[in-house]
C-alpha positions in Angstrom: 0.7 -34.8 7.3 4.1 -33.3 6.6 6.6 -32.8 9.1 5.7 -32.9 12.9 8.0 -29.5 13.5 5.5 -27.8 11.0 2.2 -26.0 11.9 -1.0 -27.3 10.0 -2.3 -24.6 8.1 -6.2 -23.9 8.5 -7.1 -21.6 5.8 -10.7 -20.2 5.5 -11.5 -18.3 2.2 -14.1 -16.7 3.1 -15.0 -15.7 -0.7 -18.2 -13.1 -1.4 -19.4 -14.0 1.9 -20.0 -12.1 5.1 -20.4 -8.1 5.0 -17.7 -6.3 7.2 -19.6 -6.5 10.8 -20.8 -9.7 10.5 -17.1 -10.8 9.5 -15.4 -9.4 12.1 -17.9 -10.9 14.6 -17.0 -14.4 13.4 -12.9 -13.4 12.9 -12.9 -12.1 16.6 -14.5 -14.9 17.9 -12.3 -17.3 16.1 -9.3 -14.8 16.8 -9.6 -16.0 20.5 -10.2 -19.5 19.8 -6.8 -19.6 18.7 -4.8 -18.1 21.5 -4.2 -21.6 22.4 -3.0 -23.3 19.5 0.3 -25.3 19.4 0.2 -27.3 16.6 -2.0 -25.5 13.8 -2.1 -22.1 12.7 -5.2 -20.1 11.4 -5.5 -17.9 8.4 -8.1 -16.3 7.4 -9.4 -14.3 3.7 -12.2 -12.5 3.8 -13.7 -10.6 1.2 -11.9 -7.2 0.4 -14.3 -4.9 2.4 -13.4 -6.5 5.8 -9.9 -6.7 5.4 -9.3 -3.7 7.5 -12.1 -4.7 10.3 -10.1 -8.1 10.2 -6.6 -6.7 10.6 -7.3 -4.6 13.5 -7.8 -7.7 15.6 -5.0 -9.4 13.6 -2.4 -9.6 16.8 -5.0 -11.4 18.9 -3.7 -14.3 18.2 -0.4 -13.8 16.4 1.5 -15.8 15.5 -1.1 -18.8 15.1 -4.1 -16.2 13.5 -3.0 -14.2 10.8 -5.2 -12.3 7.9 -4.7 -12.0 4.4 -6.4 -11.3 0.9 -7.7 -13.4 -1.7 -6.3 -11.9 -4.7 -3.5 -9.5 -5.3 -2.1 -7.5 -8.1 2.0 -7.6 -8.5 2.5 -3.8 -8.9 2.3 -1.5 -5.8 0.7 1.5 -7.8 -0.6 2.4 -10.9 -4.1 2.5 -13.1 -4.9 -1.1 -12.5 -8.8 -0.5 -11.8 -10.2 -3.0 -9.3 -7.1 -4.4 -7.9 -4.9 -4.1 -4.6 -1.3 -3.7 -4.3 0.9 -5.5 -2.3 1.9 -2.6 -0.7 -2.2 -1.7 0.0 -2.4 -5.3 1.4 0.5 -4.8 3.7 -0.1 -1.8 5.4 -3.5 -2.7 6.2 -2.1 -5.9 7.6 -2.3 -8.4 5.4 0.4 -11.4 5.6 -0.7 -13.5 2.8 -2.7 -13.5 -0.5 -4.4 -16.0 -2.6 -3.7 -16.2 -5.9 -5.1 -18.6 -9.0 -8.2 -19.9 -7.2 -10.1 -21.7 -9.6 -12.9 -19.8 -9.6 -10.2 -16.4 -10.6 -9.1 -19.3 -13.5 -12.5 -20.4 -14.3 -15.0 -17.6 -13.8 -13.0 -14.8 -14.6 -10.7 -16.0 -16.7 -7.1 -15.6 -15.3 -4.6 -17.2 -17.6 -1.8 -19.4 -16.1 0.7 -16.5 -16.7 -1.6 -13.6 -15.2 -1.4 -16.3 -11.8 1.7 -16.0 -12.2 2.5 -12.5 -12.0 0.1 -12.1 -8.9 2.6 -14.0 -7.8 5.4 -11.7 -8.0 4.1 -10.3 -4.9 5.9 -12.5 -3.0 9.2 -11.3 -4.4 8.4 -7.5 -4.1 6.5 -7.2 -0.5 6.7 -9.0 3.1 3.5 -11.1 1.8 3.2 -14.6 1.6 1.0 -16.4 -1.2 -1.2 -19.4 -1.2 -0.8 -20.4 -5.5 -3.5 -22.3 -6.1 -3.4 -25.5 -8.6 -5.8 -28.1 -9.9 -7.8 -29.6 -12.5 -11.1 -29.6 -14.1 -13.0 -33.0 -13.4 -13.2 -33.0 -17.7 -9.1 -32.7 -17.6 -9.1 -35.3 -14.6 -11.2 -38.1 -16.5 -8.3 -37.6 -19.6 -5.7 -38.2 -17.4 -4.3 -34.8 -17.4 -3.7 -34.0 -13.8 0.1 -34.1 -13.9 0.0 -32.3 -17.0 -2.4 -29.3 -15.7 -0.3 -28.7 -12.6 3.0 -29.0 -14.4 1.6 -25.9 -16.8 0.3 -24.2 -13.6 3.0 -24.4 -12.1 5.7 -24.3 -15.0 3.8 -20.6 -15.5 5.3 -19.4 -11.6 8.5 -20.6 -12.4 8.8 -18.5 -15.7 8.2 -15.7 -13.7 10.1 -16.4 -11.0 13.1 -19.1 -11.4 13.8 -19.4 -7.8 10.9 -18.9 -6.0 11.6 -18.5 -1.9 10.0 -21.2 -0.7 9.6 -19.7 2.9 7.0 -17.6 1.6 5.0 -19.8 -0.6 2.1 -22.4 0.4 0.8 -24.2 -2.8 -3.3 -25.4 -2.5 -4.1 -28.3 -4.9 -7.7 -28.0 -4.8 -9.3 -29.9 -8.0 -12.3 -28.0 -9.4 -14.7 -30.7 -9.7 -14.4 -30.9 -6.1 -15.2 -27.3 -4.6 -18.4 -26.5 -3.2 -19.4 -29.6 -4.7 -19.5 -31.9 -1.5 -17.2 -34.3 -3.6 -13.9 -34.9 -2.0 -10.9 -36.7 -3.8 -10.3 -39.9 -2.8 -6.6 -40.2 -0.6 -4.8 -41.5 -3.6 -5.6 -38.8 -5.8 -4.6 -36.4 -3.3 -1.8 -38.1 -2.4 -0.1 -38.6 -6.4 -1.4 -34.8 -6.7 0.7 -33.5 -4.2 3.6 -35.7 -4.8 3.5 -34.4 -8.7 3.6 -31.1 -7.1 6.4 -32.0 -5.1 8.4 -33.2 -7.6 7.8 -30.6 -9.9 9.0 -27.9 -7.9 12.0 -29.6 -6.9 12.8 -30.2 -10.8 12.5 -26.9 -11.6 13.3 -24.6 -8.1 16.0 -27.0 -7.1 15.2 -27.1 -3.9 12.6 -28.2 -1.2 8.8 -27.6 -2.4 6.7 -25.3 0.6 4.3 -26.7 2.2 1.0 -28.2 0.3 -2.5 -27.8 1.2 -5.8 -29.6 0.0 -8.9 -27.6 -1.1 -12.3 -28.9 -2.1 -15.4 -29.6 0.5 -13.3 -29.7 3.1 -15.3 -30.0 6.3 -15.2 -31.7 10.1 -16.3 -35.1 8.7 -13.1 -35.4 6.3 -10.3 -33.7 7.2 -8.6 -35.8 9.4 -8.7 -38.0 7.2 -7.4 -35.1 4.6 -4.9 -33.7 6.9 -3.2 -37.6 8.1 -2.6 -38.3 4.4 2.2 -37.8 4.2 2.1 -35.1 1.7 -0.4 -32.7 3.3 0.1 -29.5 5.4 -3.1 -28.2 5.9 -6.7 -27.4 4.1 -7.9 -24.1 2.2 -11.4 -24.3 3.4 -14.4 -22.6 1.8 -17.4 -23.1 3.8 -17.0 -24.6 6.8 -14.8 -21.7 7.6 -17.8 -19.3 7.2 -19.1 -21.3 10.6 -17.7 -21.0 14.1 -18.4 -24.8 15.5 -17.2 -26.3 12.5 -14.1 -24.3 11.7 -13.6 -24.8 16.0 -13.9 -28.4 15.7 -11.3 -28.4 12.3 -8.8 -26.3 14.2 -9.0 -29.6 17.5 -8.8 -31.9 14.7 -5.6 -30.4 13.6 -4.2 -29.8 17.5 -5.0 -33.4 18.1 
């Protein structure tokens, strides 16, 4: 875990998963639930059809439960068919967006530098971004880890020099490991997120946000996960989708 002072971040990413009733059944429960955290915060990205059904309970919880997207474009208008603008995002209420997930990277074939750009939202709205990082398990067994994230994240820098670090998380979450039930082992994550670290301090010059873990993340691991120096938090896939397990995360992380 990173520094006491900071709140763990529990992030559920929700993915093609739960139509907009049935989301905002689970969010509103789990909106609650968090009245009372200290220590953790909850974040939550559901697919783009509930966004607004999640926002309108957005202040719940605030500041601890806040609701975001899990993709963004980085112009605020224009014939981009498919895609939401920042400024969409933020007047429905959206704090933060996603961008990079593996499976935008690996299924739909973002490019490092279209990542990248997404990210430019963070420079030309109020939102935050979670810039997700990682490797394939082909690129891990060649011993390319520290190579894949410096070109990852060599790509954010291009487009933005100085990134302001207040409103960026960064989610190493190795592919071979999501939805898999396969977990990296503490050492892995642990060199993963101090290459991260150092990176961005090569290149911003400054201190690197904080760093979350992604990849099966579930009530069994993460405090294992979230005790390891160099991590802030988890971006959870599906254990978020379910109330008693994402309850007993967010105790793990108070506790």
């Amino acid at each position: 875990m990173t520094d006491s002072d900071s709140p763990v971040l529990v992030i559920g990413n929700w993915k093609m998963n739960l139509c907009p009733q049935a989301a905002f059944s689970l969010a509103e429960r789990l909106a609650v639930e968090s009245r009372s955290l200290r220590k953790s915060q909850l974040w939550l990205a559901p697919a783009f059809p509930s966004l607004a059904a999640l926002t309108s309970i957005n202040n719940l919880g605030a500041p601890q439960f806040q609701v975001g997207a899990q993709n963004v474009h980085w112009e605020n208008s224009g014939a981009y068919t498919g895609e939401s603008s920042p400024a969409m995002l933020q007047e429905l209420g959206c704090t933060f967006a996603i961008v990079g997930h593996s499976e935008r990277r690996h299924i739909f074939g973002e490019s490092d530098k279209l990542v990248a750009k997404r990210a430019l939202a963070a420079e030309t709205s109020p939102l935050s971004i979670i810039f997700c990082v990682g490797e394939t398990e082909e690129e891990r067994k060649r011993g390319e880890t520290s190579e894949i994230l410096a070109r990852q994240l060599g790509a954010l820098f291009d487009q933005i020099p100085s990134p302001n670090r207040a409103k960026f998380v960064i989610a190493y979450e190795p592919v071979w490991a999501i939805g898999s039930g396969q977990v990296a082992n503490p050492a892995d994550i642990s060199s993963a997120h101090q290459v991260i670290r150092d990176i961005w301090r090569e290149r911003a010059k400054q201190e690197c946000p904080p760093i979350a873990y992604g990849g099966s993340v579930s009530p069994e691991n993460f405090s294992s996960i979230i005790e390891l120096p160099l991590v802030a938090g988890a971006l959870i896939g599906g254990a978020s989708l379910d109330f008693e397990k994402l309850k007993e995360i967010l105790s793990i992380a108070e506790n």
